[in-house]
ROKOLMAR-580644 format. One record per residue: residue number from 1; residue in one letter; x negated, y negated, z of N, C-alpha, C, O in turn. Coordinates in steps of 0.05 Angstrom, whole numbers, plus 32768, in hexadecimal, padded with zeros to 4 digits. Atoms other than C-alpha are relative to their C-alpha. Layout:
% ROKOLMAR-580644
@resi = NUM, resn = A, n.x = X, n.y = Y, n.z = Z, ca.x = X, ca.y = Y, ca.z = Z, c.x = X, c.y = Y, c.z = Z, o.x = X, o.y = Y, o.z = Z
...
This chain:
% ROKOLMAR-580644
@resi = 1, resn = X, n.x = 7FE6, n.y = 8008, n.z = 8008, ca.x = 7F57, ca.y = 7F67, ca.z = 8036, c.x = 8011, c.y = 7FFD, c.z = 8019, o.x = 8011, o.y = 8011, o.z = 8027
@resi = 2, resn = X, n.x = 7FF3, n.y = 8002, n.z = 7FF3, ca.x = 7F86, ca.y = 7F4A, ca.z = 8066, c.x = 8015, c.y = 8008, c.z = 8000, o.x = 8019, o.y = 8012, o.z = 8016
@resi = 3, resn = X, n.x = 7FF0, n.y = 7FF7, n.z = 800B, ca.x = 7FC3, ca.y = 7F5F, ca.z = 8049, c.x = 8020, c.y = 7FFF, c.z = 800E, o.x = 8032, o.y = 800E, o.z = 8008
@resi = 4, resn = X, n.x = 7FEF, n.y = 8006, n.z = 7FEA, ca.x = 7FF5, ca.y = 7F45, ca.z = 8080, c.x = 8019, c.y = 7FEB, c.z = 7FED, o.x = 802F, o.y = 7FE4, o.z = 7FF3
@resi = 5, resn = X, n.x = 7FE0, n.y = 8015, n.z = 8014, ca.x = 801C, ca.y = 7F18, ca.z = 803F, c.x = 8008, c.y = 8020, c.z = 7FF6, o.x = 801F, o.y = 802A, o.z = 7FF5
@resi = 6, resn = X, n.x = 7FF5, n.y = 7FE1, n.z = 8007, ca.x = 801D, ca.y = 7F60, ca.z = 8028, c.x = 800E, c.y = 8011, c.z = 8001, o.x = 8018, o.y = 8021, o.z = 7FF2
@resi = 7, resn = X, n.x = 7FF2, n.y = 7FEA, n.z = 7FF7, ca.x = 8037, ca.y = 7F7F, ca.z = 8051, c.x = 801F, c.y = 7FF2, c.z = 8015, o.x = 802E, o.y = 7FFF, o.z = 8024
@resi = 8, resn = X, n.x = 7FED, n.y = 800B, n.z = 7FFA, ca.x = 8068, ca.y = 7F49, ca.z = 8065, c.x = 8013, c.y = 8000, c.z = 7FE9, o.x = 8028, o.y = 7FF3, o.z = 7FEB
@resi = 9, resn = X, n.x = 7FEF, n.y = 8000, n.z = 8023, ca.x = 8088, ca.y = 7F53, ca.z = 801A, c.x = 7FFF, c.y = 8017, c.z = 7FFD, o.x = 8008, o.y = 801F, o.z = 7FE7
@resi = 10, resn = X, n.x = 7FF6, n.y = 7FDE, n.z = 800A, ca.x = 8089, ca.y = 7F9D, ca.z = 801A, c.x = 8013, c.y = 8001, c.z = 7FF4, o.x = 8010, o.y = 8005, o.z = 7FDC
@resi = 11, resn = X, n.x = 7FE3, n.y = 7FFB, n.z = 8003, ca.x = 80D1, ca.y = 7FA0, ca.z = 8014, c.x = 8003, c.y = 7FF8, c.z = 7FEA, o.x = 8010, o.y = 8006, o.z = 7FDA
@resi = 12, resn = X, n.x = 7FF5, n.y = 800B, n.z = 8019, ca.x = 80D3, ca.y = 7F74, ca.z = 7FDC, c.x = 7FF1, c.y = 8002, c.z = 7FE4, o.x = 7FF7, o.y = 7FFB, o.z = 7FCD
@resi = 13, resn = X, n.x = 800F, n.y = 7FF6, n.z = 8023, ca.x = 8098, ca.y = 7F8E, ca.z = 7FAD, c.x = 800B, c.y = 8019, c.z = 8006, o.x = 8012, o.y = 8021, o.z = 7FEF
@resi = 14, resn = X, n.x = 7FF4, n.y = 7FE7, n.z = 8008, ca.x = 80B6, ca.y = 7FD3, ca.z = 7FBD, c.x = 801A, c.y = 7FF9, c.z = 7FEF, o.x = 801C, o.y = 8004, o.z = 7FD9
@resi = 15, resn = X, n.x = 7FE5, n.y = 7FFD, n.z = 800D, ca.x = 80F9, ca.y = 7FC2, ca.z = 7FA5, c.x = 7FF8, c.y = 7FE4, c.z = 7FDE, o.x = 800B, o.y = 7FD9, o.z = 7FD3
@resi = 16, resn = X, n.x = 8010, n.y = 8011, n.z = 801B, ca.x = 80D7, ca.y = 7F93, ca.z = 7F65, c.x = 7FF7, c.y = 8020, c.z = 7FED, o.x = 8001, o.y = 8029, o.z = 7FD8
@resi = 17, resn = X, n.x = 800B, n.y = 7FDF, n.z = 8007, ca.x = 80AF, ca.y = 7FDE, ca.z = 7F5A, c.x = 8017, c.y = 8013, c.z = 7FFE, o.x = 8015, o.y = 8024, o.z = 7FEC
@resi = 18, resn = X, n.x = 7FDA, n.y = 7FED, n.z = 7FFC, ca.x = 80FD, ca.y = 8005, ca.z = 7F69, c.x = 8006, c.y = 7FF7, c.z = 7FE3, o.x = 8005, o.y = 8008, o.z = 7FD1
@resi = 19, resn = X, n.x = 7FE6, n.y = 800D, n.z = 8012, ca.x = 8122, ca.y = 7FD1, ca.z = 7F35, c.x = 7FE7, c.y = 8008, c.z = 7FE3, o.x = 7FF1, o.y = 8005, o.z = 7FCD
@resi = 20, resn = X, n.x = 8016, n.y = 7FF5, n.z = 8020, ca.x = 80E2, ca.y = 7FE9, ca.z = 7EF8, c.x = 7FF8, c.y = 8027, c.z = 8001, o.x = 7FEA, o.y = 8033, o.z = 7FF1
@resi = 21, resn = X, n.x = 7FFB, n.y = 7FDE, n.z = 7FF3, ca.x = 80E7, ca.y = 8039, ca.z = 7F13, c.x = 7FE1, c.y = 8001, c.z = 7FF7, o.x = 7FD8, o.y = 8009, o.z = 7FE2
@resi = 22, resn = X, n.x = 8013, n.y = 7FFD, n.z = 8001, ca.x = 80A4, ca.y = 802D, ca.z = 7F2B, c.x = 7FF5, c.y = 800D, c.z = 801D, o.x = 8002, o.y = 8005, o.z = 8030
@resi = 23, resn = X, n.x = 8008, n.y = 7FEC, n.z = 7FE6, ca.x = 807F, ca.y = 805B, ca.z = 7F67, c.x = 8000, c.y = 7FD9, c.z = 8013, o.x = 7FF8, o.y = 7FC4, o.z = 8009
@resi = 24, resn = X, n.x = 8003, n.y = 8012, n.z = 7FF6, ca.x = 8086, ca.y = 8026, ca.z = 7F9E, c.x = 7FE4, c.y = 8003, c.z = 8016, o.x = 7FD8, o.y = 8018, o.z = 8018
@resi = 25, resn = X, n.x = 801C, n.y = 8007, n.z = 7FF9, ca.x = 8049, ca.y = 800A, ca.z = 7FC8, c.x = 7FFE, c.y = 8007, c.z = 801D, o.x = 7FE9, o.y = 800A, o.z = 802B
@resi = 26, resn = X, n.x = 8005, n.y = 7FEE, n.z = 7FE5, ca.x = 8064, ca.y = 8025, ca.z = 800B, c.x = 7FFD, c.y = 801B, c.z = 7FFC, o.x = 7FF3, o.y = 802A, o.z = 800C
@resi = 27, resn = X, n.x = 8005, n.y = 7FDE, n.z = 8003, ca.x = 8066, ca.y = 806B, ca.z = 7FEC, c.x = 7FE8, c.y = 8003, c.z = 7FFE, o.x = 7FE4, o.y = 801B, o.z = 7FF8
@resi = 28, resn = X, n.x = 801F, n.y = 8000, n.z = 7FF6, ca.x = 801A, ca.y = 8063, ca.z = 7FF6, c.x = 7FF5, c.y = 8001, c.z = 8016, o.x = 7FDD, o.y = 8005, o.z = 8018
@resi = 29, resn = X, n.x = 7FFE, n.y = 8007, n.z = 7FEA, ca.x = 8022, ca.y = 805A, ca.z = 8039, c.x = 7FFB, c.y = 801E, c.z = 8011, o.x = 800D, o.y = 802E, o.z = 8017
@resi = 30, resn = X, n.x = 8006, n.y = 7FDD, n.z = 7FF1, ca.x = 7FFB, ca.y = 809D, ca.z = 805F, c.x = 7FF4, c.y = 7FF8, c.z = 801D, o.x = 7FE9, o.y = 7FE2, o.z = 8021
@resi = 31, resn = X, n.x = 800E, n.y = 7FF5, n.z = 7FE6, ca.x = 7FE4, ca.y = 80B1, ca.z = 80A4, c.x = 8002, c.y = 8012, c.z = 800A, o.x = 8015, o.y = 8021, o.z = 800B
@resi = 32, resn = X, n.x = 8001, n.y = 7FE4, n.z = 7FEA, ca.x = 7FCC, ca.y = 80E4, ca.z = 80CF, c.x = 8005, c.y = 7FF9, c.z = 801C, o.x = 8005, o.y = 7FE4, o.z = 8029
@resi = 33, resn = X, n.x = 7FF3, n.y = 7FFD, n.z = 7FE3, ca.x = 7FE2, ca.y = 80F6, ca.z = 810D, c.x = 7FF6, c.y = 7FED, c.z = 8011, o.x = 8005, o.y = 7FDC, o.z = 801B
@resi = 34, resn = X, n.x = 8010, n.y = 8012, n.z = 7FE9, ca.x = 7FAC, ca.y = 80D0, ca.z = 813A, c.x = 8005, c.y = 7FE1, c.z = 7FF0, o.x = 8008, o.y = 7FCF, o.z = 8001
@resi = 35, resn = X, n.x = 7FF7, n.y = 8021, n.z = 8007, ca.x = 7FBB, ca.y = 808A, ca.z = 8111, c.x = 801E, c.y = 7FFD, c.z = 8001, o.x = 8025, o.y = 7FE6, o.z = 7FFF
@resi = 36, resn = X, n.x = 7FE4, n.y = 7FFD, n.z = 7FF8, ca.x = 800B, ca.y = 809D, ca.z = 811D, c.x = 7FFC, c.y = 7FFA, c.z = 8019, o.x = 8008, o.y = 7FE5, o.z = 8020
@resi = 37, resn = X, n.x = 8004, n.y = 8000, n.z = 7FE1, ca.x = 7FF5, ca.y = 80A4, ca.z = 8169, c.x = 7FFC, c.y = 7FE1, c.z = 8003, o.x = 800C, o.y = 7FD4, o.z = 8010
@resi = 38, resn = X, n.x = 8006, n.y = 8018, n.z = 7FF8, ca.x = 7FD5, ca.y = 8063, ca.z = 8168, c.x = 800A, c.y = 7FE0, c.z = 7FF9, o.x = 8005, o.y = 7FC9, o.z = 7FFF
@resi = 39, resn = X, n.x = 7FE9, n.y = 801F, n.z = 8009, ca.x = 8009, ca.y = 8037, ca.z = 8148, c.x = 801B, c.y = 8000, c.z = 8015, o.x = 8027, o.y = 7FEE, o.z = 8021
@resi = 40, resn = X, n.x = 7FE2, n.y = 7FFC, n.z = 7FEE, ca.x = 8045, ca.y = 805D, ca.z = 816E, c.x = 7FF9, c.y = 7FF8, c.z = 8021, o.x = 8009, o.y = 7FF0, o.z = 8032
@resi = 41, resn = X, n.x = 8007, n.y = 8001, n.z = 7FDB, ca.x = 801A, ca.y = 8059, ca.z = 81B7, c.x = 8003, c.y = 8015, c.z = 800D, o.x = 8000, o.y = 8017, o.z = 8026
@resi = 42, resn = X, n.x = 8003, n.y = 7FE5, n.z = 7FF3, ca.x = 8023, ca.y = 80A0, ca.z = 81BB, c.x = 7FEE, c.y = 8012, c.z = 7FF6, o.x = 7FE5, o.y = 8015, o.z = 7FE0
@resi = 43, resn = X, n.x = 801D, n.y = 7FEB, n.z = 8006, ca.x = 7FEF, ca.y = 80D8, ca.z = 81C7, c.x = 800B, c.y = 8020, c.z = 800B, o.x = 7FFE, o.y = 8032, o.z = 8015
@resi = 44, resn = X, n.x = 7FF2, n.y = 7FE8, n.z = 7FF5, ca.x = 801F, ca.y = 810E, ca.z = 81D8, c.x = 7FFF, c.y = 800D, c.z = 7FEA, o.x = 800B, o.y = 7FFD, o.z = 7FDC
@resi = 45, resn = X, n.x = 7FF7, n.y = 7FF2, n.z = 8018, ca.x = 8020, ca.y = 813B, ca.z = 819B, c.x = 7FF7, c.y = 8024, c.z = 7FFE, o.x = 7FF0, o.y = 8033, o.z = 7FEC
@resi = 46, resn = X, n.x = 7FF5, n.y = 7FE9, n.z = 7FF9, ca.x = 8029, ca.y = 817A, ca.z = 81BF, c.x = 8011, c.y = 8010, c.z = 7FE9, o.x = 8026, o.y = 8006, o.z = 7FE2
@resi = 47, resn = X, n.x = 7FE3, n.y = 7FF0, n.z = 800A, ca.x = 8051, ca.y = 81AC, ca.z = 8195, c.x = 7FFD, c.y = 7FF1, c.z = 7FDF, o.x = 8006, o.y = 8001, o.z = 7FCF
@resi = 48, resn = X, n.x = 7FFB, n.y = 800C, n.z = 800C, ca.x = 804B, ca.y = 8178, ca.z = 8159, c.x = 7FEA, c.y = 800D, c.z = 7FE4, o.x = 7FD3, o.y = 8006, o.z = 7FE6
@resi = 49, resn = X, n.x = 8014, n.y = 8002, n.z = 8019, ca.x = 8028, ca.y = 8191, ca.z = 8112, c.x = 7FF2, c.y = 7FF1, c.z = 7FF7, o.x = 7FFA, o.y = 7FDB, o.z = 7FF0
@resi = 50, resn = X, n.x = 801B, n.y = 800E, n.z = 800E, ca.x = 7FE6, ca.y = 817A, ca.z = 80FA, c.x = 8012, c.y = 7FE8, c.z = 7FEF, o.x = 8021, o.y = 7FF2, o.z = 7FDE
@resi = 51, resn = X, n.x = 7FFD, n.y = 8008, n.z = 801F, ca.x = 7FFB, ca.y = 8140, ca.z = 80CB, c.x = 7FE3, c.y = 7FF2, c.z = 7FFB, o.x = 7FD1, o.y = 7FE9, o.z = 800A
@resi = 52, resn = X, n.x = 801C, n.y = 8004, n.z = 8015, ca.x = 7FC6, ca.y = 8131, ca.z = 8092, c.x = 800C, c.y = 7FE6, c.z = 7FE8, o.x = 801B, o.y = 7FE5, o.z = 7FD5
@resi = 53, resn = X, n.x = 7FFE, n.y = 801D, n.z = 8013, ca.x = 7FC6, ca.y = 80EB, ca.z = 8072, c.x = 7FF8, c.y = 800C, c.z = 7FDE, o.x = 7FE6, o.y = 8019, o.z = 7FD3
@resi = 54, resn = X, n.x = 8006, n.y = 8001, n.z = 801A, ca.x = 7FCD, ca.y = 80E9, ca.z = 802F, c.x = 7FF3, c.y = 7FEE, c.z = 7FEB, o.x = 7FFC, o.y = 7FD7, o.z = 7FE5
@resi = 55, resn = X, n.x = 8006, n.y = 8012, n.z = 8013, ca.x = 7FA9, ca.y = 80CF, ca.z = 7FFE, c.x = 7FFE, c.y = 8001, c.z = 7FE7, o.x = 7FFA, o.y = 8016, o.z = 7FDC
@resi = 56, resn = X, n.x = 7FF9, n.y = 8000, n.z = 801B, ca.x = 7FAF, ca.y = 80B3, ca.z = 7FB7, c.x = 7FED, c.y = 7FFC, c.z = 7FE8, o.x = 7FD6, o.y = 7FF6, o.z = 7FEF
@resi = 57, resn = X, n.x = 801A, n.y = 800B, n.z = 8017, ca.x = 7F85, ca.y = 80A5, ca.z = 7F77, c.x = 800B, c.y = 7FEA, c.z = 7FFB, o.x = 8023, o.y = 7FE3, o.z = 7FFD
@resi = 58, resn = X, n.x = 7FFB, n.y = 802A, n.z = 7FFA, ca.x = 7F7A, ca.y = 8056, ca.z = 7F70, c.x = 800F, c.y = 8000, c.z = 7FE3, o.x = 801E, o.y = 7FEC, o.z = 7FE2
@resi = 59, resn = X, n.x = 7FF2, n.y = 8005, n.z = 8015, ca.x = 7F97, ca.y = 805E, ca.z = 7F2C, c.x = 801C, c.y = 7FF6, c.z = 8000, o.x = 8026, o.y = 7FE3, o.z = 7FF4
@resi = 60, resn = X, n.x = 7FE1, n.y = 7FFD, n.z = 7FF4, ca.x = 7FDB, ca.y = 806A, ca.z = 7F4A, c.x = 8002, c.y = 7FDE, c.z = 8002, o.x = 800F, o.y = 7FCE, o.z = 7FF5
@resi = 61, resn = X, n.x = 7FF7, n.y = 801E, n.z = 7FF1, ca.x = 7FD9, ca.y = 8027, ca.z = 7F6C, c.x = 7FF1, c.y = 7FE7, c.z = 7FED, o.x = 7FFA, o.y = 7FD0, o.z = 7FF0
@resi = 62, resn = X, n.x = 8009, n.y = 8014, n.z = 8011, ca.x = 7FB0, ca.y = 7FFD, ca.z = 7F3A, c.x = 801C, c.y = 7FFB, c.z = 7FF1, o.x = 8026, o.y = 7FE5, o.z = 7FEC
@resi = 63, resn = X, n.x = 7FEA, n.y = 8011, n.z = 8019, ca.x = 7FEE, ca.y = 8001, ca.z = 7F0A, c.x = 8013, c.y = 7FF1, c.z = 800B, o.x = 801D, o.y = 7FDD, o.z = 8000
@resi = 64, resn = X, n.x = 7FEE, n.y = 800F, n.z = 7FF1, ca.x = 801D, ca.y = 7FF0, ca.z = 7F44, c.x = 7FEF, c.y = 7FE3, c.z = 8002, o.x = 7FF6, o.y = 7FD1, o.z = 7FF4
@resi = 65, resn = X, n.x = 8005, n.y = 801A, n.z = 7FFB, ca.x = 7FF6, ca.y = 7FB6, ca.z = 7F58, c.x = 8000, c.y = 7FF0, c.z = 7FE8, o.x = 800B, o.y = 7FDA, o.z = 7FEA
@resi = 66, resn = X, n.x = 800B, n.y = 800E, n.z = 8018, ca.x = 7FE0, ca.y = 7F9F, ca.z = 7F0F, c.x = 8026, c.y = 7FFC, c.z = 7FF5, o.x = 802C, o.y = 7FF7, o.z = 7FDD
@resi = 67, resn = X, n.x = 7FDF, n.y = 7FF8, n.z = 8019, ca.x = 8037, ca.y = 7FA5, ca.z = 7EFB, c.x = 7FFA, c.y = 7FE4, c.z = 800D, o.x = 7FF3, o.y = 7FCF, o.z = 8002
@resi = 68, resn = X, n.x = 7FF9, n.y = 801A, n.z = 7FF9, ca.x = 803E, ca.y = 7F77, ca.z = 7F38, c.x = 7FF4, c.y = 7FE5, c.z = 7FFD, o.x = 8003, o.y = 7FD2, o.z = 8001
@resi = 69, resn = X, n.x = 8008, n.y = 8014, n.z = 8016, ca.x = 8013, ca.y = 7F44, ca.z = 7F1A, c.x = 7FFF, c.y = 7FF8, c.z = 7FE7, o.x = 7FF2, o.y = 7FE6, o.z = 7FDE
@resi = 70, resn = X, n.x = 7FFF, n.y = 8007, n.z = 8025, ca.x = 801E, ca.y = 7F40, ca.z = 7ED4, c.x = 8025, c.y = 8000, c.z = 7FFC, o.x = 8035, o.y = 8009, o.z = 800C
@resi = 71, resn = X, n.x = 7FE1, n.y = 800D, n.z = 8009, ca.x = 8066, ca.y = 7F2B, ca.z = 7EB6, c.x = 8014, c.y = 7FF9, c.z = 800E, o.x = 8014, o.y = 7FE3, o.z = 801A
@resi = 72, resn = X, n.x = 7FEA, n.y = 800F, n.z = 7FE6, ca.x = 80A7, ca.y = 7F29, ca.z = 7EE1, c.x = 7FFE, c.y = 7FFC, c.z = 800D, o.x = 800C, o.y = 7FED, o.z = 801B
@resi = 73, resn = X, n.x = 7FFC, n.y = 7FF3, n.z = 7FD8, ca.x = 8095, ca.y = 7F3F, ca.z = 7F1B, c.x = 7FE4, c.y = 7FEF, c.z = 800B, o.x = 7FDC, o.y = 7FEE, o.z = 8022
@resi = 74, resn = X, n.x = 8018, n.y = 800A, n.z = 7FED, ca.x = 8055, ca.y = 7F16, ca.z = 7F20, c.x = 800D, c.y = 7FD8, c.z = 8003, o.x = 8001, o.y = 7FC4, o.z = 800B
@resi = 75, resn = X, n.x = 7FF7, n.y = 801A, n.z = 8005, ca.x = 808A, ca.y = 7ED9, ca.z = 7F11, c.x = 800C, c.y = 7FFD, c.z = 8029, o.x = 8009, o.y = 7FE9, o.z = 8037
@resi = 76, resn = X, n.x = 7FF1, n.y = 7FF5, n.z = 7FEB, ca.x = 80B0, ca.y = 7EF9, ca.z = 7F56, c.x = 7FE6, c.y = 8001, c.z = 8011, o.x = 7FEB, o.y = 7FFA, o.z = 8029
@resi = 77, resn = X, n.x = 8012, n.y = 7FFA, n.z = 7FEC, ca.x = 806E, ca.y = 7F07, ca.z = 7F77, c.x = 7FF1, c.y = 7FE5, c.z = 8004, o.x = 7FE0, o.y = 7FE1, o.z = 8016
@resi = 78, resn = X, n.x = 801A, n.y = 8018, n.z = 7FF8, ca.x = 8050, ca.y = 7EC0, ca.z = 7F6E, c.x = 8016, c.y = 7FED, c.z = 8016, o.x = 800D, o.y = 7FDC, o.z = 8025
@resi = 79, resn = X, n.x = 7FE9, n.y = 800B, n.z = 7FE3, ca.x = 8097, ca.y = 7EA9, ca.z = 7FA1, c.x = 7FF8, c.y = 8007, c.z = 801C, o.x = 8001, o.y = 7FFE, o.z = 8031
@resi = 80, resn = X, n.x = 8008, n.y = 7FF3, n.z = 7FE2, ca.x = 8072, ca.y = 7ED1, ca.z = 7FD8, c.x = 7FEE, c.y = 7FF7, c.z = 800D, o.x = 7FDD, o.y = 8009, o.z = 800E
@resi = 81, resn = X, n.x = 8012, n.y = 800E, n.z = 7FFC, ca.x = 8047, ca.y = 7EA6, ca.z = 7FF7, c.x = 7FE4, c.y = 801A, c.z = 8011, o.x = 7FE6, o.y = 802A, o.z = 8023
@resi = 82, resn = X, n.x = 8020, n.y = 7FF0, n.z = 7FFC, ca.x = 7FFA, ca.y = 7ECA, ca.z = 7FFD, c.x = 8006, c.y = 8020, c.z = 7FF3, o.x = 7FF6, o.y = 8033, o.z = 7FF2
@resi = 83, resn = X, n.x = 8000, n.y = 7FDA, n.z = 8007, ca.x = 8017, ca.y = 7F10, ca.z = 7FE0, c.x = 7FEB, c.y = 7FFC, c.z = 7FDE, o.x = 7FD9, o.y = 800C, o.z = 7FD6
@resi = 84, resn = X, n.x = 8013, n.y = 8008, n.z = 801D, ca.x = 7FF3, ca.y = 7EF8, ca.z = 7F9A, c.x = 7FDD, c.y = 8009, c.z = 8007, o.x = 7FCE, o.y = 8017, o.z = 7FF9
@resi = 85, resn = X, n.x = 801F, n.y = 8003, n.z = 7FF2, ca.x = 7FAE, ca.y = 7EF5, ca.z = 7FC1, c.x = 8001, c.y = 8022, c.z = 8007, o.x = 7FF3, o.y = 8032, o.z = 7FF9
@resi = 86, resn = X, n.x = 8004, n.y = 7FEB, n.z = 7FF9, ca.x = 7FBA, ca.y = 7F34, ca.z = 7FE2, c.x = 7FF8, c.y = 8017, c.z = 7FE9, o.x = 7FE4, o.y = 8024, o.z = 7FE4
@resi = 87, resn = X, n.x = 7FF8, n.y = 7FED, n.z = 801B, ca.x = 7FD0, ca.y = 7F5C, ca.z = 7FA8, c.x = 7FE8, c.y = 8002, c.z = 7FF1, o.x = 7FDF, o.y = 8018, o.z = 7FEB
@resi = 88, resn = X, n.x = 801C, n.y = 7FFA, n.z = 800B, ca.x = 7F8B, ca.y = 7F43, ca.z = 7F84, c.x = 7FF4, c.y = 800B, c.z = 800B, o.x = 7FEB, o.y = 801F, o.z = 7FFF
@resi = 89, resn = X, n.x = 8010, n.y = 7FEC, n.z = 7FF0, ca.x = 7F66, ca.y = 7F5E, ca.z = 7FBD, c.x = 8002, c.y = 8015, c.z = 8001, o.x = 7FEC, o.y = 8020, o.z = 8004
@resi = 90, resn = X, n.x = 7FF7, n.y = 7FE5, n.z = 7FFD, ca.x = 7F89, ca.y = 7F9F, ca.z = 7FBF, c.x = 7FFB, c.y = 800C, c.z = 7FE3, o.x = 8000, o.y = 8024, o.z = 7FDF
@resi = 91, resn = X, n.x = 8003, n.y = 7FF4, n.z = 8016, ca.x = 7F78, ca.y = 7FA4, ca.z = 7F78, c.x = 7FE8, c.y = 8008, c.z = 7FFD, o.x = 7FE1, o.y = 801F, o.z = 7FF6
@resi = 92, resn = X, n.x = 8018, n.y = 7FFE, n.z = 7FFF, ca.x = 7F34, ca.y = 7F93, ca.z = 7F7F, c.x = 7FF6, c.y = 8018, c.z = 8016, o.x = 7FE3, o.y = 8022, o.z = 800B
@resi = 93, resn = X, n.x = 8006, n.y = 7FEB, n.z = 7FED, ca.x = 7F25, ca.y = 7FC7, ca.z = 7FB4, c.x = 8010, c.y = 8018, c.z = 7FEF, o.x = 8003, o.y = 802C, o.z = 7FEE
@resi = 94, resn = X, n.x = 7FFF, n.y = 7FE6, n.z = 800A, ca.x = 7F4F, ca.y = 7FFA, ca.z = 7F8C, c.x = 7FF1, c.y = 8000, c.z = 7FDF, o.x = 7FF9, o.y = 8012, o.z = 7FD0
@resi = 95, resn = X, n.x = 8012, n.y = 8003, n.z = 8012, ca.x = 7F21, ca.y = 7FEC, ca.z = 7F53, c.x = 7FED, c.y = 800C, c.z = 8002, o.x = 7FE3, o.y = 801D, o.z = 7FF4
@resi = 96, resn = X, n.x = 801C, n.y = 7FF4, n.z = 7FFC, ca.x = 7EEB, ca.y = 7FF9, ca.z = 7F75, c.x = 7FF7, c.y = 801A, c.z = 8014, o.x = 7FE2, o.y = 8023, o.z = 801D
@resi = 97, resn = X, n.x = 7FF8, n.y = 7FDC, n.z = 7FF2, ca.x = 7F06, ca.y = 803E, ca.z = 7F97, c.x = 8002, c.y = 8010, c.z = 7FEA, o.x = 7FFC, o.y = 8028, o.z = 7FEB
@resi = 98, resn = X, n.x = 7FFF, n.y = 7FF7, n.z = 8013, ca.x = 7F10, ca.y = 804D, ca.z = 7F5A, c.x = 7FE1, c.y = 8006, c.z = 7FE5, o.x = 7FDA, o.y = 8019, o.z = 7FD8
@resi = 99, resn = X, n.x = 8015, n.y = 7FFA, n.z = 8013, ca.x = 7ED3, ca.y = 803F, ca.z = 7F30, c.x = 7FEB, c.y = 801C, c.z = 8015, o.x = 7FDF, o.y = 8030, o.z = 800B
@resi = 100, resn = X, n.x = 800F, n.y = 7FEA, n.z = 7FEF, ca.x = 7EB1, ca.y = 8069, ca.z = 7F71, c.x = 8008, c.y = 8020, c.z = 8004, o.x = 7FFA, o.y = 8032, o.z = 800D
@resi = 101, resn = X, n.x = 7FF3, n.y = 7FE5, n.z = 8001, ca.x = 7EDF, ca.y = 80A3, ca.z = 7F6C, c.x = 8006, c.y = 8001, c.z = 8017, o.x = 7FF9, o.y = 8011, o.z = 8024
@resi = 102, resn = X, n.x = 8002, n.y = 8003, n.z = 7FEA, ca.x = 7EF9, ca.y = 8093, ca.z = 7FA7, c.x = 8021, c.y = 800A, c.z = 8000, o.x = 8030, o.y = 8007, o.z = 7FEC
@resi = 103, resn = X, n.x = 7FE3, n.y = 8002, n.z = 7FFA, ca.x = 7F42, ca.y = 80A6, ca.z = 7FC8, c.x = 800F, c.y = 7FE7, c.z = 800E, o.x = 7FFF, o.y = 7FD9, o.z = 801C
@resi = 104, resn = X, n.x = 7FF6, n.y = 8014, n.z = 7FED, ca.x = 7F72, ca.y = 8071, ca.z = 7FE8, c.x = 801A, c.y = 8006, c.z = 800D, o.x = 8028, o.y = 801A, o.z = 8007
@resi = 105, resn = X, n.x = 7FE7, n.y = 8005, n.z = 7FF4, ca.x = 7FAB, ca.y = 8063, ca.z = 8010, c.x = 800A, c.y = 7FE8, c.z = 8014, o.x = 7FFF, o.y = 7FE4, o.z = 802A
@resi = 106, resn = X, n.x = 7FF5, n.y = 8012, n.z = 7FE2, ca.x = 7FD2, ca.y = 802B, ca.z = 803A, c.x = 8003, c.y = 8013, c.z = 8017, o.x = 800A, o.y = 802B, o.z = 8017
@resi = 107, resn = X, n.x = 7FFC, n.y = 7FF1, n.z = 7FEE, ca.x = 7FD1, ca.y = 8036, ca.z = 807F, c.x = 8011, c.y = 7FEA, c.z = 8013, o.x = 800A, o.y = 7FD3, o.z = 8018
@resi = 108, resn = X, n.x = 7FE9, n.y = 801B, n.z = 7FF1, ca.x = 8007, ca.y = 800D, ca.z = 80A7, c.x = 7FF1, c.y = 7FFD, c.z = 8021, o.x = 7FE5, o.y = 800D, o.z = 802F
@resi = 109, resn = X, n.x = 8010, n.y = 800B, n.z = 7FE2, ca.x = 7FF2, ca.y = 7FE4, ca.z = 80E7, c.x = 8015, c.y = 7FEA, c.z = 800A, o.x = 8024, o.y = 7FDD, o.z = 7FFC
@resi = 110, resn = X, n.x = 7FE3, n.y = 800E, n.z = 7FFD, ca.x = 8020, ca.y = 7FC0, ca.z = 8110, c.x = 7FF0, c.y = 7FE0, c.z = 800B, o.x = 7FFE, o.y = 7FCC, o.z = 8011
């Protein structure tokens, strides 16, 4: 999944997910310390507590993804040019984290 229309429309499937008081799709959004290090360019983490990425059950994010495709919001999501494509992909992969019993999470990349 490339997910670069994806994550160019954050803002606006979060706040689509906000305006239905639905968990939004950056609140998925985990990392640990060493993938923090290597987005920020720093490896100083002296003094700094362990952090531990979180992760979610694909369920969570199947319903977000499946809202933003089906009725209003997939009327609002088909204006986004490639977020439609993504969104299938991200379903299909949490489909199939899911049928495996699998955990997930976005992980941001710059």
């Amino acid at each position: 999944m490339d997910g670069k229309a994806l994550s160019r429309a954050i803002e606006k499937l979060d706040a689509l997910l906000e305006k239905n008081r639905r968990p939004t799709l950056s609140s998925f959004i985990s990392m640990d310390l060493d993938e923090m290090e290597s987005l920020i360019g720093d490896d100083d983490d002296e003094g700094m507590a362990p952090l531990e990425a979180q992760w979610f059950d694909p369920v969570q994010g199947i319903a977000q993804v499946e809202f933003l495709l089906s009725g209003a919001a997939a009327s609002e999501v088909s204006k986004l040019r490639g977020v439609a494509e993504d969104l299938q992909a991200c379903l299909t992969v949490l489909q199939a984290a899911h049928a495996a019993g699998a955990k997930w999470r976005f992980v941001q990349d710059i």
